[in-house]
N, C-alpha and C positions, 0 to 999 in steps of 0.2 A: 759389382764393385767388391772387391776385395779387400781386405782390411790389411795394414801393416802387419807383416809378422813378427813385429819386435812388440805387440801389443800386449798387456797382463789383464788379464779379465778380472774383473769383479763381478762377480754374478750373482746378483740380485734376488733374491726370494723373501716375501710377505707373508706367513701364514694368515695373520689376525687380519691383515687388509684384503685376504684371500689372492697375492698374484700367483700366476701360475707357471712361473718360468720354469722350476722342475715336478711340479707337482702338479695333477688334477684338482679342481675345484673341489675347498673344502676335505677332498679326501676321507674323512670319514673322524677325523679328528675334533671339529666340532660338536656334532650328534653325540658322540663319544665322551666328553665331557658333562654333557646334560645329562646323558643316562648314567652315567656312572657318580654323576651330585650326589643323589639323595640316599644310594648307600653308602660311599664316605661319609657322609656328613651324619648316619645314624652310629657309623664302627667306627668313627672319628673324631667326636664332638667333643669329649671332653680331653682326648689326648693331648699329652703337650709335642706331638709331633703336628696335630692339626692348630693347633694355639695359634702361630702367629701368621694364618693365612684367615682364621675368625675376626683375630683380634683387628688388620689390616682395613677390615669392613665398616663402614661409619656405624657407630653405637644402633643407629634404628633400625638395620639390618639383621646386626650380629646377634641380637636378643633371642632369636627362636630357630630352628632349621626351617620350620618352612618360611620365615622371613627371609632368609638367606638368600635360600632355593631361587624362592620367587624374583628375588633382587637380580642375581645372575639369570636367571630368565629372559627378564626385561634388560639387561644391558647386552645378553647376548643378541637378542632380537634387535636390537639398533646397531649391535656391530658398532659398541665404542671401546677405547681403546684403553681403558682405565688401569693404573696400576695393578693395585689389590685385585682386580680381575683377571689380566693376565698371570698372575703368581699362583692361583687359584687354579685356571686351568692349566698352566705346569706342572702341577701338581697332580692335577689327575691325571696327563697325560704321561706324567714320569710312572705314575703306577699302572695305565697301560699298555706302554712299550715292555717295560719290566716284565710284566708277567707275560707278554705275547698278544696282548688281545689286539692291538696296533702297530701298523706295519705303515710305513707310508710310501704310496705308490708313486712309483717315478714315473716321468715317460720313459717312451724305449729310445728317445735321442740320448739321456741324459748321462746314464754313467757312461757308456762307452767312447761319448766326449770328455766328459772330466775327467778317464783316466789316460784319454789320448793327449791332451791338453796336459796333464801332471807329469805322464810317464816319460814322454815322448818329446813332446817339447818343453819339457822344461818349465810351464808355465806356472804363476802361482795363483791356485783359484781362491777368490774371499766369497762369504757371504755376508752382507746386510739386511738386516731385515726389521721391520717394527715388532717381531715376535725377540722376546729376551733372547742373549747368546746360549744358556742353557738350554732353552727352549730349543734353539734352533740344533744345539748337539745333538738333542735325544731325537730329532727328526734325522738327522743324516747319521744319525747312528743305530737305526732300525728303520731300513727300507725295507721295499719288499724284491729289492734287485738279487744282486748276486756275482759281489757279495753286498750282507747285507747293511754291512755296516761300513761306509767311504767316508769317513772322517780323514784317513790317511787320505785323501784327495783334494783336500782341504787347506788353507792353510793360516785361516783367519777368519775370524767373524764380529760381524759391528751390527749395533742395535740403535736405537734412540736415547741409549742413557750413554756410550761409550763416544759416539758418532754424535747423535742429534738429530734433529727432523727428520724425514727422505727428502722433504718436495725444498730444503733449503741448499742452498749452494756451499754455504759453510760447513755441513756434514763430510759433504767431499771431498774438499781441500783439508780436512783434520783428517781421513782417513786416509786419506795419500803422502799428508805429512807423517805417519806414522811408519813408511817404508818412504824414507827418502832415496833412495837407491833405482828410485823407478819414477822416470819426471811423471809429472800428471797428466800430459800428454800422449804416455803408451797405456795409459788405463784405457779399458773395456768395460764399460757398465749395461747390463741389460735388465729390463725393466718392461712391462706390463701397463707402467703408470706413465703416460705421456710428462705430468709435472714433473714427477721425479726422475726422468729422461733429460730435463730442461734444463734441470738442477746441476743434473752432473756436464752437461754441455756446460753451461753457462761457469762452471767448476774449471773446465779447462779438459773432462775425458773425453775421452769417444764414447760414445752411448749410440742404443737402438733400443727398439722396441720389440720385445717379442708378445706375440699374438697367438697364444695358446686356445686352443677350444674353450669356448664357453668366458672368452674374455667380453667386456663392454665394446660394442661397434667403434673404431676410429675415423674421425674427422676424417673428410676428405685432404685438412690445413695440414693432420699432423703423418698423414702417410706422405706428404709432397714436404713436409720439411725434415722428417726423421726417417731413417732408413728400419722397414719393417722386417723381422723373421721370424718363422711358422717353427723354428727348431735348430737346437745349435748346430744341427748336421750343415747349418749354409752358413755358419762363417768358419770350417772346416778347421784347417791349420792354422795356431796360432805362434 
């Protein structure tokens, strides 16, 4: 099946929920975070550059470094999605792209579609994601591609504080509202997360699913109602 070529892709990426539409699980950016806590937090603790990502922390946290520590520990290991926790690891990850020590690896489908898709046709790609929009800049703007930094391939990004939910319908329709220029009908949304597939169906886009290595098994229900793809190389020209 082939998709209309008047179609504008929104493409989808989750760090903190870990989807994997352009990036491998995790990547390295998690682990990365943890290890690099508890030297911030010693070259860091009283600065008032570190101030308002301590201060973010419920008071029975904030009181010690290793309560801190341990706090984000245990919230990373549940994998929730908490404010002050994501800002936290923002922050460390903006001082490991910065100095180099984080690069985040793409597939090899991935930029030579986004720039097929940008350059070529015309097309304008978004990303939304539950990881903050700054979060998500300092990811596409130190890949380990080449080049490394495809921001210009880009040309919008929605979060849960600008958009709202993933898995809700009304995220979609705000973000489509915001380029009225493009009915909701020629949007492309690609997703990892069957709900949030649903969301945007039910929203009025086109959506699929893509199925990156090391994603969770899909239903037998949702490969016979949603069309699946292994890499943007199969919905080729847009």
């Amino acid at each position: 099946m082939s998709p209309d070529p008047s179609v504008l892709p929104l493409i989808a990426h989750s760090i903190l929920s870990i989807c994997r539409q352009p990036f491998p699980s995790r990547f390295g950016s998690f682990p990365y975070a943890l290890e690099a806590l508890p030297g911030t937090l010693k070259a860091k603790w009283d600065s008032p550059e570190f101030a308002p990502y301590r201060a973010a922390f419920p008071a029975e946290h904030a009181g010690s470094q290793e309560s801190l520590a341990a706090h984000v520990r245990d919230l990373m290991s549940k994998d929730l999605k908490i404010s002050y926790l994501k800002s936290l690891q923002g922050y460390l990850w903006e001082t490991g792209y910065r100095n180099g020590e984080l690069k985040a690896p793409l597939f090899l489908d991935v930029a030579p579609q986004l720039a097929r898709w940008r350059e070529h046709g015309g097309v304008k790609v978004m990303i939304y994601s539950s990881g903050s929009v700054p979060a998500q800049k300092l990811l596409f703007g130190h890949t380990n591609g080449e080049p490394s930094d495809i921001l210009h391939w880009l040309s919008d990004f929605f979060d849960t504080v600008n958009a709202g939910p993933k898995q809700e319908k009304a995220s979609y329709e705000k973000i489509a509202a915001k380029h009225q220029e493009y009915p909701i009908g020629e949007w492309l949304f690609l997703s990892d997360n069957v709900k949030e597939v649903e969301a945007a169906k039910q929203a009025g886009m086109q959506s699929y699913i893509v199925n990156r290595p090391g994603n969770a098994e899909l239903s037998e229900e949702a490969m016979k109602q949603h069309r699946v793809i292994k890499s943007f190389e199969e919905i080729g020209d847009l």
